[in-house]
C-alpha distance (Angstrom), angle and dihedral (degrees) to the residues before:
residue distance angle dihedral
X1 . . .
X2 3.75 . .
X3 4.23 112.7 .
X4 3.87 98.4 -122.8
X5 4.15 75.0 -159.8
X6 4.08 86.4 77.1
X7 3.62 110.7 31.0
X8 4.01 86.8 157.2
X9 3.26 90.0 70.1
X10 3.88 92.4 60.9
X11 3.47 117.4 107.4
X12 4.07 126.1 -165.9
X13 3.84 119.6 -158.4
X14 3.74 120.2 -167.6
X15 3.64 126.7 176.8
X16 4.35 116.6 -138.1
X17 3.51 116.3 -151.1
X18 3.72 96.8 172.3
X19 4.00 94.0 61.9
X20 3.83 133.2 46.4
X21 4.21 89.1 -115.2
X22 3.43 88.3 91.4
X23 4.18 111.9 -174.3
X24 3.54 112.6 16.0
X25 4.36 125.9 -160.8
X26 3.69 114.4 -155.6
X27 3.70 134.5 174.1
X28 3.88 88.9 -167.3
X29 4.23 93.7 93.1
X30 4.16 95.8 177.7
X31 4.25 84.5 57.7
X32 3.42 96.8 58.9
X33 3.53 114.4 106.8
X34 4.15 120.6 -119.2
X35 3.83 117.3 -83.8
X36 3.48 82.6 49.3
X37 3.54 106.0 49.5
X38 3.54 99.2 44.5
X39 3.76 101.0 76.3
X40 3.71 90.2 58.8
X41 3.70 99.8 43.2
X42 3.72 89.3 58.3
X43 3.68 97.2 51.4
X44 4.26 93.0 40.6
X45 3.87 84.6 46.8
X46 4.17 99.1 46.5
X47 4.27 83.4 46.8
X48 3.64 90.1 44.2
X49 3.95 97.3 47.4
X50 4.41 81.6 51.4
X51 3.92 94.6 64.7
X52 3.95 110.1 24.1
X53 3.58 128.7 56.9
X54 3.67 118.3 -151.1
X55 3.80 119.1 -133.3
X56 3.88 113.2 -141.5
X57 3.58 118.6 -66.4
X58 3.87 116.7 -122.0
X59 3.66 100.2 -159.0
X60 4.09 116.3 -52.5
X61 3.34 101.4 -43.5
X62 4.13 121.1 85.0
X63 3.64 114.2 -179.5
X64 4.21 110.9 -143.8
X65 3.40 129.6 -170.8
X66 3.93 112.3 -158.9
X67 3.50 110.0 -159.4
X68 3.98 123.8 175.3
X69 3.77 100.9 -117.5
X70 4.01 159.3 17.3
X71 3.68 90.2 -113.8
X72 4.62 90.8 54.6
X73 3.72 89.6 52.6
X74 3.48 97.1 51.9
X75 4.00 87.7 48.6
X76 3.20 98.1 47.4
X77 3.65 97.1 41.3
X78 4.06 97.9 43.9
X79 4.25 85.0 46.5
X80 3.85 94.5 48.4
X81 3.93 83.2 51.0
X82 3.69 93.8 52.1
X83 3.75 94.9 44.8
X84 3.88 86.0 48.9
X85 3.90 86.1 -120.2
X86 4.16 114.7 159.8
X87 3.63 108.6 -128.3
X88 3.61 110.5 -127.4
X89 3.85 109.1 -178.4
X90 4.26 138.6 55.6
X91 3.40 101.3 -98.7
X92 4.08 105.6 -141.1
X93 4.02 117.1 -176.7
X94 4.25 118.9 -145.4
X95 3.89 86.0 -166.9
X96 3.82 88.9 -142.0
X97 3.99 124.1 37.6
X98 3.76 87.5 -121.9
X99 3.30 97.8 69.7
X100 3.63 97.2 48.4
X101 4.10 87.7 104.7
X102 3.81 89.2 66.1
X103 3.62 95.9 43.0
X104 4.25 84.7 56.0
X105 3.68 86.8 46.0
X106 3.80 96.8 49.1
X107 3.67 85.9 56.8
X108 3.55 95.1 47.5
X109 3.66 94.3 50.7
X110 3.90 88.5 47.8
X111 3.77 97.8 50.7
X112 4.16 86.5 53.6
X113 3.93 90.3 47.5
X114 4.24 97.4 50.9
X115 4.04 101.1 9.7
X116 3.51 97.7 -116.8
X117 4.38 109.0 148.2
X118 3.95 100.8 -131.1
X119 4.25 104.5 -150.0
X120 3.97 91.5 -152.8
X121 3.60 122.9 -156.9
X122 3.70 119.2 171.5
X123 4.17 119.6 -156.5
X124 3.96 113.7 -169.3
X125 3.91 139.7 162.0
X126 3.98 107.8 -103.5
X127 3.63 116.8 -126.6
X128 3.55 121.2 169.7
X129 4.05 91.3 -144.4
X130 3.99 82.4 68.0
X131 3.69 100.5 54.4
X132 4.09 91.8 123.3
X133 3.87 95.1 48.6
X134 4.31 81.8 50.5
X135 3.65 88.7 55.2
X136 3.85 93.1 48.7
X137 3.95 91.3 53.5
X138 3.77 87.8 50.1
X139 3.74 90.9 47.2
X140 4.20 88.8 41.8
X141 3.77 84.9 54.1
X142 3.67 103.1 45.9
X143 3.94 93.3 40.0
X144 3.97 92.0 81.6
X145 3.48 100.7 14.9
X146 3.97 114.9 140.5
X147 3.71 132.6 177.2
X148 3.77 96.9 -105.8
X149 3.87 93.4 56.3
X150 4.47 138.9 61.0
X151 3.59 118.6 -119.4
X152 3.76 117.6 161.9
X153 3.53 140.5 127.9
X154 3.75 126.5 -123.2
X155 3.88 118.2 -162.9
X156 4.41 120.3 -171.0
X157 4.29 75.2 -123.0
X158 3.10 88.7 73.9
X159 4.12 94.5 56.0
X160 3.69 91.9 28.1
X161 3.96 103.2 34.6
X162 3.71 92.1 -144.9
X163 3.55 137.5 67.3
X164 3.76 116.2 -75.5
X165 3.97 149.2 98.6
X166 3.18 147.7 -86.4
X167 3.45 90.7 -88.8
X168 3.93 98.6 57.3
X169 4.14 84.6 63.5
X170 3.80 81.8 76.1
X171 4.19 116.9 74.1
X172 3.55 119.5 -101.0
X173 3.42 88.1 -108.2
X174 3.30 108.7 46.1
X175 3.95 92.3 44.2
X176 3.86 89.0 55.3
X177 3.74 93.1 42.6
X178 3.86 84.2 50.8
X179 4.01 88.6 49.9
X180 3.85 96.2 47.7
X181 4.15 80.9 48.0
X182 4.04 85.4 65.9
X183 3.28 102.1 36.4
X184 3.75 97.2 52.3
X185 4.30 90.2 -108.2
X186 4.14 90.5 -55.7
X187 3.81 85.3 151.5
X188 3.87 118.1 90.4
X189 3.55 120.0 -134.3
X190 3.77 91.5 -139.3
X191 4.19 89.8 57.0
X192 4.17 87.4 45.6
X193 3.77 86.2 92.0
X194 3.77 94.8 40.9
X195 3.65 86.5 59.5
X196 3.80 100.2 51.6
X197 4.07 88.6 47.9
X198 3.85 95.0 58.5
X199 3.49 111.5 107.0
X200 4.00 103.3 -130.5
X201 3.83 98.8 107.9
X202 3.34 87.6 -139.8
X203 3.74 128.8 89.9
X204 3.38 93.3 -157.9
X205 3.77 99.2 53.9
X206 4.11 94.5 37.2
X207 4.20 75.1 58.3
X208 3.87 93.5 53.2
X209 3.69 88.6 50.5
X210 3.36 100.1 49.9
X211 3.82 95.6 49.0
X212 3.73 90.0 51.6
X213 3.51 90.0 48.0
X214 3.88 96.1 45.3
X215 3.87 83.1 48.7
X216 3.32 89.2 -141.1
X217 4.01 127.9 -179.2
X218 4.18 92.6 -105.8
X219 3.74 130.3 41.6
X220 3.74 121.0 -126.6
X221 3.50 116.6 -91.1
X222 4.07 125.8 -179.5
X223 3.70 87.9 -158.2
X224 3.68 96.6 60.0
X225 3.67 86.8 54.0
X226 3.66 105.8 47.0
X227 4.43 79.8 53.5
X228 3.45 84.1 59.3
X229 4.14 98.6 46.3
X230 3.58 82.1 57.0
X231 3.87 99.5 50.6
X232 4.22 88.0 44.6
X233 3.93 84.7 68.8
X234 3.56 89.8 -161.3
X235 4.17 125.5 -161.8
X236 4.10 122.8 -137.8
X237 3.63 87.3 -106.6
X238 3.74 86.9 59.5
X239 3.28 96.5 50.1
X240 4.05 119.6 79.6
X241 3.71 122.2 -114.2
X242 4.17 95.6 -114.5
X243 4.50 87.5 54.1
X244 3.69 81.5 50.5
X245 3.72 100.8 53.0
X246 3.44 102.6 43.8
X247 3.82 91.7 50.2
X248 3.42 97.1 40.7
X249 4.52 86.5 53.2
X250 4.16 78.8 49.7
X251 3.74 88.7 47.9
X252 3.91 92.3 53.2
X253 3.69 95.2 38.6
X254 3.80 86.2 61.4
X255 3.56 97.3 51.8
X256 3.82 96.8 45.3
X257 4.03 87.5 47.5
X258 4.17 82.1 51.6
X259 3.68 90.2 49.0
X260 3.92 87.6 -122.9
X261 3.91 104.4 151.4
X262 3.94 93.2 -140.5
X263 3.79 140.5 4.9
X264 3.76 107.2 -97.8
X265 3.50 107.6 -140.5
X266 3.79 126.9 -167.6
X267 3.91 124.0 -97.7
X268 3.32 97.3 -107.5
């Protein structure tokens, strides 16, 4: 069976008879020519069909929104309810930024197997330490890119203009209000400002620190809290006015990138 986890590591070979190349090896699946394809396509599609459900299909187009984890879908999906946004897109998860590539390629391979145009647009943390695995999203993006379909990539630096998370779009307050919230209020209100001083310029990693400092009994984990964010089920008027600006930039940024003239929002 072929890991749909490490599609890179997929290699076609095709034989020519009408040229003197002979056999040919390529890493570049969606190039290869039909006979050769087709075995593959089946077995990516029946594995793909086992852990994604499809939403309807309006037409040909399917807008997707590839974002690097669990934890940013239920972010972006809990904020867009609290801002009243419509969500316009499939979300689909890589569960780890590098893997994003394959995720891109999955949906490439699908859209040649049943002829459905993919409009891709990829959300991730930035982290400077991941520059090349940036550069081979871009590169993923831009390989089969055509004028009648999206490809783009969306990083929080681009909202943010600084390296972070998904979890830095949230205030400091709310984010450690939402982290005392999962950890049954662990957090001391006298270390609160500790926190926000350490120079990580990530929330999430000034967090790790602290537990591991603190010693306490559990170890930080980001996933726990964006469980909890969910469960809080908070309303806009809940929310503070910085949480709402940055997601409502992200929010517009998506919809450009979609080519949808304006957020819809819900009649409230």
């Amino acid at each position: 069976m072929i890991d749909i986890d490490k599609l890179d590591r997929v290699r076609v070979v095709e034989n020519d008879f009408d040229s003197k190349s002979g056999t040919s090896v390529t890493s570049d699946i969606l190039k290869a020519q039909g006979k050769s394809i087709l075995p593959l396509q089946t077995v990516i599609g029946f594995q793909f069909t086992q852990i994604h459900q499809f939403p309807e299909i309006h037409g040909k187009d399917q807008n997707i929104l590839i974002v690097g984890g669990q934890s940013d879908l239920d972010y972006v999906n809990s904020m867009a309810h609290i801002l009243g946004y419509i969500v316009a897109w499939k979300y689909s998860p890589a569960h780890s930024i590098d893997k994003i590539v394959n995720v891109i390629l999955l949906h490439d391979i699908i859209d040649s197997l049943i002829g459905t145009k993919f409009n891709i647009v990829v959300l991730t943390d930035f982290l400077p330490t991941k520059k090349g695995t940036y550069e081979n999203i871009r590169k993923e993006l831009e390989k089969h890119s055509d004028s009648a379909s999206i490809r783009k990539l969306i990083t929080f630096e681009d909202i943010l203009g600084k390296e972070c998370n998904i979890e830095d779009m949230f205030s400091r307050k709310l984010y450690l209000r939402m982290v005392n919230h999962a950890y049954n209020e662990l957090l001391d209100s006298s270390k609160i400002p500790v926190i926000s001083q350490m120079k990580n310029p990530r929330i999430v990693d000034r967090l790790d620190d602290h537990f591991k400092k603190e010693k306490f009994e559990e170890s930080f984990s980001n996933r726990k809290v964006a469980k909890a964010f969910k469960s809080m089920k908070l309303s806009k008027e809940q929310t503070d006015d910085t949480t709402i600006q940055h997601f409502s930039k992200l929010f517009n940024m998506l919809y450009s990138s979609f080519k949808i003239p304006s957020p819809p929002k819900k009649v409230e």
